[in-house]
C-alpha positions in Angstrom: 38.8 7.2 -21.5 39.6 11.2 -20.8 41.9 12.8 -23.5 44.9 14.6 -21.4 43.0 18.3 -21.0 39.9 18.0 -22.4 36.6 16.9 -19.9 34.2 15.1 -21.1 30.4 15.8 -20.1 29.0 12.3 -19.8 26.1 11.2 -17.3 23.1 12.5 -15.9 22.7 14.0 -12.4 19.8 15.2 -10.5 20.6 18.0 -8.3 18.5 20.4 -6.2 19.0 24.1 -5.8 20.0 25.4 -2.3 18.6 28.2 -0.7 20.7 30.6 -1.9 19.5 28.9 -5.7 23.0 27.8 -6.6 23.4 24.2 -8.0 26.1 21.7 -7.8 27.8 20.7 -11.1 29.0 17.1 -10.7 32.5 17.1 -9.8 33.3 14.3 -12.3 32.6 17.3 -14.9 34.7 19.7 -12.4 38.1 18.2 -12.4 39.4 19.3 -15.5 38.8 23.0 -14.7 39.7 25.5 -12.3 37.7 27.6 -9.9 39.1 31.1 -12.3 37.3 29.0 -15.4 34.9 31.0 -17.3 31.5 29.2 -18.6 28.6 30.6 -20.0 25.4 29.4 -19.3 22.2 30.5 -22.0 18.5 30.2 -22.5 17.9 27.4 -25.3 14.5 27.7 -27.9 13.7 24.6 -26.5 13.7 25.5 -23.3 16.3 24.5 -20.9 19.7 26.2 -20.0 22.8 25.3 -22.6 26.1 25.4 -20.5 29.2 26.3 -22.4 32.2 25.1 -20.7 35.9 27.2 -21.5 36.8 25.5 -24.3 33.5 26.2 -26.2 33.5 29.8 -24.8 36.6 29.7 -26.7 35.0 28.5 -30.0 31.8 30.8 -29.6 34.5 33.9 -28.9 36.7 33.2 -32.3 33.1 33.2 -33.7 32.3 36.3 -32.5 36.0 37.9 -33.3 35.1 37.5 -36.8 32.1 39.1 -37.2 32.1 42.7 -39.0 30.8 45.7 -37.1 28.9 46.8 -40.6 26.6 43.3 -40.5 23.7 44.4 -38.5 21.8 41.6 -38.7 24.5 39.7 -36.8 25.4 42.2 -34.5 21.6 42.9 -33.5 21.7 39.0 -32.6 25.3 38.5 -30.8 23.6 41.6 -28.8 20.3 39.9 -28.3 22.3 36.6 -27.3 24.5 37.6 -25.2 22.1 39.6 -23.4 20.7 36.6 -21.8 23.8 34.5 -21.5 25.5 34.6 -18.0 29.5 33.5 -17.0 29.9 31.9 -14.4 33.1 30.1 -12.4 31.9 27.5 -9.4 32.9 27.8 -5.9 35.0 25.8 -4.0 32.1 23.4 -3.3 31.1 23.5 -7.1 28.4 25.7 -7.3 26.8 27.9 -9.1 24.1 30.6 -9.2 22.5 30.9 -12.0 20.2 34.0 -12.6 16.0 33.7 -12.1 15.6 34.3 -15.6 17.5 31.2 -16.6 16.3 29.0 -14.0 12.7 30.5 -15.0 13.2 29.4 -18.8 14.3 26.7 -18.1 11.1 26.3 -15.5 13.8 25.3 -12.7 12.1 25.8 -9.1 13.8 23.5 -7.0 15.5 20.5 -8.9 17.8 20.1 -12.0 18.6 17.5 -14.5 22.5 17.9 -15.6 22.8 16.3 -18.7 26.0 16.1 -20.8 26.5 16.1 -23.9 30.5 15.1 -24.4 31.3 18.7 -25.6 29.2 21.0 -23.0 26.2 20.2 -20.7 22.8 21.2 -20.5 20.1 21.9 -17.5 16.5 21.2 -17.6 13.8 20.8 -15.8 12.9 17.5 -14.3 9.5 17.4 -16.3 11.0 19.0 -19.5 14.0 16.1 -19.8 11.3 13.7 -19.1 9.5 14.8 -22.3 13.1 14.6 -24.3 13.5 11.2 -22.8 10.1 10.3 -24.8 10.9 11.4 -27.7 14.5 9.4 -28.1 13.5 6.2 -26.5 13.0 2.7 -28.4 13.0 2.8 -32.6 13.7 6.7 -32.2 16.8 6.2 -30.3 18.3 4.3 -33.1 16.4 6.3 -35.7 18.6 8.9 -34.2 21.8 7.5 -33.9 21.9 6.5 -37.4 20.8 10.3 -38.2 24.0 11.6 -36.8 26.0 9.0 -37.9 27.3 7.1 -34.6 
């Protein structure tokens, strides 16, 4: 059940890049934003590409706000994040491109794996969410679940 204004990212969808490299985001995750949205897309240590939709932007921003100019430490990293984070708003047909350096962390060539996570979405590589898959299946997934509490 969807909560008036607030999209869920549920599902997994396989996608391939076009020539132009631009993926499709799943219109099911599309409907609750408009073309003007802003998301930002980001390289994960784990390596795939963490999608923040507007309303974490949002979050991440009044984050960000807070932060004093005189902590260095924090401002060397907000500078060192941001520097490979990319916005992005889809087209009409629900596109995106995303830049080669993403796609290349990510180890994107051709086809995606769009995974959500209720709050945001993330993109890996077919071979890379194989390898997550793995590790959560059978005891783990359970293991897991009782980890976070669900």
């Amino acid at each position: 059940m969807a909560l008036p204004g607030k999209a869920f990212y549920t599902g997994l969808f396989r996608h391939t890049l076009d020539e132009k490299s631009r993926l499709t985001i799943p219109s099911a995750w599309r409907y609750a934003h408009e073309e003007s949205d802003t998301f930002l897309a980001t390289p994960h240590p784990d390596g795939y590409v963490a999608v923040l939709p507007p309303a974490e932007v949002e979050k991440l921003h009044a984050k960000i706000a807070t932060m004093a100019l005189s902590d260095g430490a924090g401002q060397d990293f907000v500078a060192r994040f941001f520097s490979q984070t990319q916005s992005f708003s889809f087209d009409k047909a629900g596109r995106v491109g995303l830049s080669a350096e993403l796609l290349a962390h990510a180890g994107i060539a051709k086809d995606a794996v769009l995974v959500g996570s209720l709050t945001k979405f993330n993109l890996y590589a077919p071979a890379r969410w194989e390898k997550v898959e793995a590790r959560t299946s059978g005891e783990n997934f359970g293991d897991l679940m009782r980890r976070i509490g669900i």
